[in-house]
C-alpha positions in Angstrom: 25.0 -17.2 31.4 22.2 -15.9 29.9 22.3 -15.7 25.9 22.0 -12.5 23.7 19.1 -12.3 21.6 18.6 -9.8 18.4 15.6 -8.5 16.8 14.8 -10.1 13.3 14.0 -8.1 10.6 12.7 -9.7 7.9 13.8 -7.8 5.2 17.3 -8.4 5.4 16.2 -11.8 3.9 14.2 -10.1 1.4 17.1 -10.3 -1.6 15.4 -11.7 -4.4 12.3 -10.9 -6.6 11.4 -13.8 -5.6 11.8 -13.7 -1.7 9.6 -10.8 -2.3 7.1 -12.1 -4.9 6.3 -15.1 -2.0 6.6 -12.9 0.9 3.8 -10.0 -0.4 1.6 -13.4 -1.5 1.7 -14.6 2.1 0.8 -11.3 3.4 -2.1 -11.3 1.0 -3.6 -14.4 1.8 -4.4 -13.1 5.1 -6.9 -10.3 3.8 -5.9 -8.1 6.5 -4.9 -5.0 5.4 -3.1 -4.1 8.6 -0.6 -7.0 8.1 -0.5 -6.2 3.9 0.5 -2.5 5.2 3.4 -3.7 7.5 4.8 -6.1 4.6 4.6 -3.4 2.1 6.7 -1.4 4.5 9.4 -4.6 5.1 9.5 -4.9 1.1 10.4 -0.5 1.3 13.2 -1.1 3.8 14.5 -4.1 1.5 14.9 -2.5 -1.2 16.4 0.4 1.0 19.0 -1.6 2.2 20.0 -3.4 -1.3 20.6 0.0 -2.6 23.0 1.2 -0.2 24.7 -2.2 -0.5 25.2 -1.2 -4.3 
């Protein structure tokens, strides 16, 4: 039986300042702007989706 796999999206772990604060730090210590651009956009849809949680 083969298993089920999901997609992972990162930002539903993104939940704290924190998580964020670490995760943005990461994406700067590549110097890629490509990557910064894609984590900026994860750190968006995070704060998206803690909204409509409220």
């Amino acid at each position: 039986m083969a298993e089920k796999l999901r997609t992972y999206d990162p930002a539903e772990d993104l939940a704290s300042d924190e998580a964020i604060a670490t995760f943005m730090a990461e994406a700067f210590e590549t110097e890629d702007s490509g990557h910064i651009a894609l984590a900026l956009g994860v750190v968006a849809r995070s704060k998206g989706m803690s909204q409509i949680a409220e």
